[in-house]
TORROSE-965894 format. One record per residue (C-alpha): x, y, z. Coordinates in steps of 0.2 Angstrom, whole numbers, padded with zeros to 4 digits, always signed. Example, Ala and Ser with C-alpha at 12.3 -4.5 7.8 and 13.67 -1.06 7.14 Angstrom:
BEGIN
+0062-0022+0039+0068-0005+0036
This chain:
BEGIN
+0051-0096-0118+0063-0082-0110+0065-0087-0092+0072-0069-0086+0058-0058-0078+0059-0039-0073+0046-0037-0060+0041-0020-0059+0025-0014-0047+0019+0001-0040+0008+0003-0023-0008+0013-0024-0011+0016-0041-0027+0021-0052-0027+0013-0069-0035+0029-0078-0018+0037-0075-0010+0026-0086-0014+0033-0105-0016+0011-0113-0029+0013-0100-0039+0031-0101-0036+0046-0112-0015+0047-0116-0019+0064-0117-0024+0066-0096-0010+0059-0093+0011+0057-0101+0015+0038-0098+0023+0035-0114+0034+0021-0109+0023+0011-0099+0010+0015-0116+0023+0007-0126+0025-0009-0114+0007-0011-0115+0007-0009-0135+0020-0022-0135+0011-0035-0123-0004-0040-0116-0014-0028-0107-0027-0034-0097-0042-0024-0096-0052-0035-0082-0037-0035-0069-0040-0033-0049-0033-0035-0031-0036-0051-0020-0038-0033-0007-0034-0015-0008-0022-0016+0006-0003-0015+0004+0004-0032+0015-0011-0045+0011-0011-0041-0007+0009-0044-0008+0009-0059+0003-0005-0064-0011+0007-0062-0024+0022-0068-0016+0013-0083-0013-0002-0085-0026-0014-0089-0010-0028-0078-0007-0029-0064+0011-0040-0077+0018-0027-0093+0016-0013-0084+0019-0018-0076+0033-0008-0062+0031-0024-0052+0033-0017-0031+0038-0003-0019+0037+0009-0021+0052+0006-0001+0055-0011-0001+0061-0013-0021+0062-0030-0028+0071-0024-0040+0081-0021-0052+0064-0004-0061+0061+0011-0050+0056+0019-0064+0046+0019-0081+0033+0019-0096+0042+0038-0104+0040+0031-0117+0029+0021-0105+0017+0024-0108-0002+0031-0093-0011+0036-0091-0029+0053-0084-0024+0059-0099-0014+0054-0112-0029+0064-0101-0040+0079-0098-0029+0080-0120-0028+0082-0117-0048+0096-0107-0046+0089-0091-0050+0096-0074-0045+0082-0065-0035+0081-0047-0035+0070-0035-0025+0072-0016-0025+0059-0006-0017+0045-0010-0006+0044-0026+0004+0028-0023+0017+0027-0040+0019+0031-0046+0034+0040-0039+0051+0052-0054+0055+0054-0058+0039+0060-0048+0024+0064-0052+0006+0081-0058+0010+0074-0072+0020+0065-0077+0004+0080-0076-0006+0080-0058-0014+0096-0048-0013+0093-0028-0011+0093-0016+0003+0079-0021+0017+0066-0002+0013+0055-0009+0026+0039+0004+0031+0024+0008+0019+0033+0024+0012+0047+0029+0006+0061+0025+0020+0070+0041+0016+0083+0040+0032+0087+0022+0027+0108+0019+0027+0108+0013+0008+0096+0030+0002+0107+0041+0010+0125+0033+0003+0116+0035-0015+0112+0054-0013+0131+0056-0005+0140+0043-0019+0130+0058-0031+0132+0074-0019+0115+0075-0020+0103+0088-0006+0094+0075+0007+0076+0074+0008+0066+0090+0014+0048+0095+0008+0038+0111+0011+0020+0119+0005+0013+0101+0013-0007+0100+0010-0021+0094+0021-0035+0094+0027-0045+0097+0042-0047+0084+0054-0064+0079+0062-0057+0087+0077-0052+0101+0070-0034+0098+0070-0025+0096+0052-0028+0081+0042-0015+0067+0037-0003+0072+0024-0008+0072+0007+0006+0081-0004+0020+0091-0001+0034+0100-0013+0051+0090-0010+0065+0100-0013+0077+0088-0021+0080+0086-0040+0073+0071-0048+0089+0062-0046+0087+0064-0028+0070+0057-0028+0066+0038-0021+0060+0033-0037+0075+0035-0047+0087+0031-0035+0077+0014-0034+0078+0014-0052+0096+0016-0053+0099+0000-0039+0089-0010-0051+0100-0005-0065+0114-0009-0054+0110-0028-0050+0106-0028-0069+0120-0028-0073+0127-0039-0059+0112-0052-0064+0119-0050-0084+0137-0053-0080+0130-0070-0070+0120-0073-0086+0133-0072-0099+0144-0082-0090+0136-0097-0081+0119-0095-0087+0109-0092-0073+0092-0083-0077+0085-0068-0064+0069-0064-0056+0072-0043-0053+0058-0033-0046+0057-0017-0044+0043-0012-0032+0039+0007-0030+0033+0016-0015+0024+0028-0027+0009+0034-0032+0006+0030-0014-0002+0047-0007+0008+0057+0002+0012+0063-0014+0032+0071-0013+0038+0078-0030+0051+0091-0034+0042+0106-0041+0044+0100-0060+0032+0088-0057+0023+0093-0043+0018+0106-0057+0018+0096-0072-0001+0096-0073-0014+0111-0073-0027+0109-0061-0038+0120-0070-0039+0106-0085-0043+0090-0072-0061+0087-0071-0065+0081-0052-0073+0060-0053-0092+0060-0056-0091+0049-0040-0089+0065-0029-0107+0067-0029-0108+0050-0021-0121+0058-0005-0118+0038+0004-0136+0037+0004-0139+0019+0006-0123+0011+0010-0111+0005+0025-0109+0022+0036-0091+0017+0037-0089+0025+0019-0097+0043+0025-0084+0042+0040-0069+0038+0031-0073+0051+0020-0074+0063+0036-0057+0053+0042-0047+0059+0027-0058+0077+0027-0062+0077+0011-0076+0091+0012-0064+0104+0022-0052+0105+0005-0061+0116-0009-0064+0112-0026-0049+0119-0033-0036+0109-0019-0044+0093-0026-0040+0095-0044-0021+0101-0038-0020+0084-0028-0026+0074-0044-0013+0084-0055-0001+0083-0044-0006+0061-0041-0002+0062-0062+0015+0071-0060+0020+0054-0047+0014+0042-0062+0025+0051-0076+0038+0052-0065+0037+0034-0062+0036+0032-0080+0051+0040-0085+0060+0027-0073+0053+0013-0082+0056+0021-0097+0077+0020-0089+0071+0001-0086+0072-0005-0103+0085+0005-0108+0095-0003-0098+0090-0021-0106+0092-0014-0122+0110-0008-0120+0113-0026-0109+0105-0035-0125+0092-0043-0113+0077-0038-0120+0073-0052-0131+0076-0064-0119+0069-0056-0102+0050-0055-0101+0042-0037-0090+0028-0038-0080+0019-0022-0072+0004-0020-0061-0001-0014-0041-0005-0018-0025-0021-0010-0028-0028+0008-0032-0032+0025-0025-0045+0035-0023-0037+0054-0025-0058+0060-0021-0066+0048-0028-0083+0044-0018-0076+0059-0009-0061+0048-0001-0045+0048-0001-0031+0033+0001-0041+0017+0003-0050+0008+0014-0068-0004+0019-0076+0002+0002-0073-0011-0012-0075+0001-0028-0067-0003-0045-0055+0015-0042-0047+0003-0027-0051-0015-0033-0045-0012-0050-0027-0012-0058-0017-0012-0073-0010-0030-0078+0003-0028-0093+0013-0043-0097+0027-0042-0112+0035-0058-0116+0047-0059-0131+0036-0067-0147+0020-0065-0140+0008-0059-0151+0003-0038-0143-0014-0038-0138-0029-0034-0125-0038-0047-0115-0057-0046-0106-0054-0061-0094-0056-0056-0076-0037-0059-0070-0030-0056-0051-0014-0049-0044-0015-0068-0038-0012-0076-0055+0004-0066-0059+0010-0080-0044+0008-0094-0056+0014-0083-0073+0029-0081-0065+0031-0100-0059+0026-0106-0078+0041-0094-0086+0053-0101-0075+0048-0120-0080+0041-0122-0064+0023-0132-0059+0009-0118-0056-0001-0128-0044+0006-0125-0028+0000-0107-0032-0017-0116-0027-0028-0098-0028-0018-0094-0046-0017-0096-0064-0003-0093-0077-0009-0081-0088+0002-0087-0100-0012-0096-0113-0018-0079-0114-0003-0071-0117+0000-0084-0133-0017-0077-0141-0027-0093-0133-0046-0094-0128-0046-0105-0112-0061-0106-0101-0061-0096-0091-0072-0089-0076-0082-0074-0081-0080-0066-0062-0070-0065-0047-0070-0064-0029-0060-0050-0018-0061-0049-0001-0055-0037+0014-0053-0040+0034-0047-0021+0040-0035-0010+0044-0037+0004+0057-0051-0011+0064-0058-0028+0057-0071-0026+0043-0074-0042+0035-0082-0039+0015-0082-0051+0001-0086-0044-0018-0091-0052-0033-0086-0043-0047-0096-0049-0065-0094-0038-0081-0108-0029-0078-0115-0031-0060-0105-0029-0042-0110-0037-0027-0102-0033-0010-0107-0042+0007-0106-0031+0022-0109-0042+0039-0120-0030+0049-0121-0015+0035-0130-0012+0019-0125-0025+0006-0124-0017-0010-0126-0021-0028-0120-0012-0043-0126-0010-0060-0109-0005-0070-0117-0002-0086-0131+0010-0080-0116+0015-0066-0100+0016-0069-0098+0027-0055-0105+0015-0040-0117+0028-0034-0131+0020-0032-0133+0004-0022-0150-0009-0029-0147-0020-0016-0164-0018-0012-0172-0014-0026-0187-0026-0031-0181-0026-0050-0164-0034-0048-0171-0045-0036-0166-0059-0047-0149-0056-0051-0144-0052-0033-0149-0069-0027-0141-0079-0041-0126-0068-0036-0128-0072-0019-0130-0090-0023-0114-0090-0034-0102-0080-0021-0108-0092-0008-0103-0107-0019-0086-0099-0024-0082-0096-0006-0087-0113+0000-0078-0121-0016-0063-0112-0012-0063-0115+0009-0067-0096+0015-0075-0100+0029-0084-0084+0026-0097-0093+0019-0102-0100+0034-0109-0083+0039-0118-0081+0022-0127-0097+0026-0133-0091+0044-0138-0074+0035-0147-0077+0020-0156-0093+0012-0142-0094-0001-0145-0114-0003-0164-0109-0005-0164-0093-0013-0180-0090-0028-0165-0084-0041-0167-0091-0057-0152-0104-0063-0151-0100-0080-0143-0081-0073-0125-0089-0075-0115-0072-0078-0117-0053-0073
């Protein structure tokens, strides 16, 4: 089993941009296509949480928002911790006492104290939730390339609720691509590549190397090429902009007036979804630069590649923008490729987490799993085996600009989200695809909505979420009149 792993992750991104996952001829993604056909794509991937910090402590430490703790992004944080406790379990600090090289390049976000080189990753410290474009190291790449520094004009937005402009969501960056964050990321990469080859080849010390881009992450900044690379005209707007929020949390309706969604016409929303593509390809093409690179290093059949995200992006769907308190499949989620020399290409159903890449990576290195407590290897499923496994998962979410506690479980066909204090909501994924219409209360899905209950309150209490405890004072869930033989959704 190979024990060097390329890393590579990007913040924010929708899975139907990705061709292995919707129609390769929306969008141009022929490289991470290609890893896909090579791998194991997984179909039924999600976040722990669509938020950036607690799903990357998540992976960093295969323990889920709630046990962690790490519960918001440090930008707008709630009052929540800004920080792992000292003596948190990660995945990096297991490998570095192997004697792995540990690489990170990119996005970090997962702490404020404490950056990746406290865990044991070398790289430059690109702290922030966006591309750190003054950063020392950025601007010593585009001089070592006598490249132009970072400007951006034609910026879009919308209209605030009070009447002021919106927050940024695209802008025209007038740099070449070499110039861009993405592929001066990608080029750093390829740098310790080659550091992490030569260390290889001589004392042979495997590498972890990740790559984590700040992209698709709105604002959207591309040079012209592939801020234009898409015709708007041809992008259909979601079916899910005719969500009217009749029936559901009120938060949704004024998020949807926080990021001004309805002051930008028709036509401005297709833009910002063809220009959203343009991001992905241009991330593609770095990936593409990826394996190149292990080719020409002779590393590719001995290093194995994992992609996926944080989480995802609306780009207008549900009439939102970002993310945010509203746990829809267009956030919650994300692709879940994993390549490993040998292994037999192929898709899996299982419902997998960003969580179980924790103890994938652990299981590659030869390392126990277990302390990964809220993961699992994903490895039996990469070999072609049939494991039990469960036919659901639970997701959960705490806040960002305020505290919002939701739990979700999420079956193959139905979605249940808890609200404290709001409209609970129920989704039937095979009549509606698109989450519009909540049947919380509707007397014909009685049945399933309590054995749901019933089974999210048992899976939080199994797994110690102490938001159980509010299910109980809530709703009868050890009482409730669902019927037992209901065991998937």
């Amino acid at each position: 089993m190979p024990r060097n792993v390329l890393f590579l992750m990007t913040d924010q991104h929708r899975i139907d941009t990705l061709g292995c996952y919707g129609d390769p001829s929306a969008v141009h993604t022929p490289n991470l296509d290609a890893l896909a056909a090579g791998g194991t794509r997984f179909a039924n991937c999600f976040t722990p949480t669509a938020i950036c910090t607690p799903a990357r402590a998540s992976l960093l430490t295969g323990y889920a928002p709630f046990r962690h703790k790490l519960l918001a992004n440090y930008e707008r944080n709630v009052g929540y911790l800004e920080d792992l406790a000292p003596d948190q379990f990660t995945f990096a600090e297991r490998l570095a006492e192997r004697g792995y090289n540990l690489g990170l390049l990119g996005k970090w976000h997962g702490g404020v104290r404490r950056n990746a080189a406290d865990y044991g990753f070398q790289g430059p410290d690109l702290p922030g939730w966006h591309n750190p474009v003054d950063h020392p190291d950025y601007l010593a790449y585009l001089a070592e390339h006598g490249l132009p520094p970072y400007a951006i004009r034609d910026e879009v937005r919308g209209t605030a609720p009070n009447g002021n402009p919106g927050n940024l969501l695209a802008a025209r960056l007038q740099q070449p691509v070499e110039a861009t964050f993405e592929h001066y990321l990608t080029t750093r990469t390829i740098e310790m590549l080659h550091r992490f080859a030569a260390d290889e080849s001589t004392s042979d010390t495997p590498f972890f190397l990740a790559t984590h881009y700040f992209g698709p992450h709105l604002p959207y900044l591309l040079p012209d090429h592939y801020y234009d690379m898409y015709d708007p005209d041809e992008i259909e707007l979601p079916r899910s902009v005719l969500e009217t929020f009749e029936g559901k949390p009120p938060v949704q309706r004024n998020y949807s007036e926080h990021w001004a969604f309805d002051t930008m016409s028709p036509e401005e929303s297709r833009k910002l979804i063809a220009v959203y593509r343009g991001y992905v390809t241009l991330i593609d093409e770095q990936v593409g630069r990826l394996r190149r690179a292990l080719d020409e290093l002779g590393l590719a059949d001995r290093t194995s590649i994992m992609f996926t995200a944080d989480h995802g992006e609306f780009t207008g769907a549900h009439r939102l923008h970002d993310k945010g308190p509203a746990m829809y499949d267009d956030i919650y989620r994300i692709p879940g490729i994993v390549s490993v020399p040998g292994e037999p290409p192929q898709v899996r159903d299982e419902f997998v987490s960003l969580t179980d890449f924790t103890a994938t990576i652990l299981d590659l290195a030869g390392e126990d799993p277990s302390p990964a407590v809220d993961s699992r290897s994903l490895l039996p499923l990469v070999r072609g085996e049939h494991p039990e496994w469960a036919p659901d998962l639970v997701a959960e979410y705490h806040g960002h600009h305020f505290p919002y506690p939701q739990r979700m479980l999420r079956g193959a066909r139905y979605k249940l989200v808890v609200n404290p204090e709001s409209h609970n909501e129920l989704y039937d994924l095979e009549l509606d695809p698109d989450e519009l219409h909540n049947r919380y209360e509707q007397p014909e899905v009685r049945e399933i909505r309590n054995a749901m209950l019933r089974r999210l309150y048992e899976l939080l209490r199994e797994r110690g979420d102490n938001f159980y405890h509010w299910m109980t004072s809530m709703y009868p869930v050890g009482e409730t009149d669902y019927d037992p033989t209901l065991s998937s959704f």
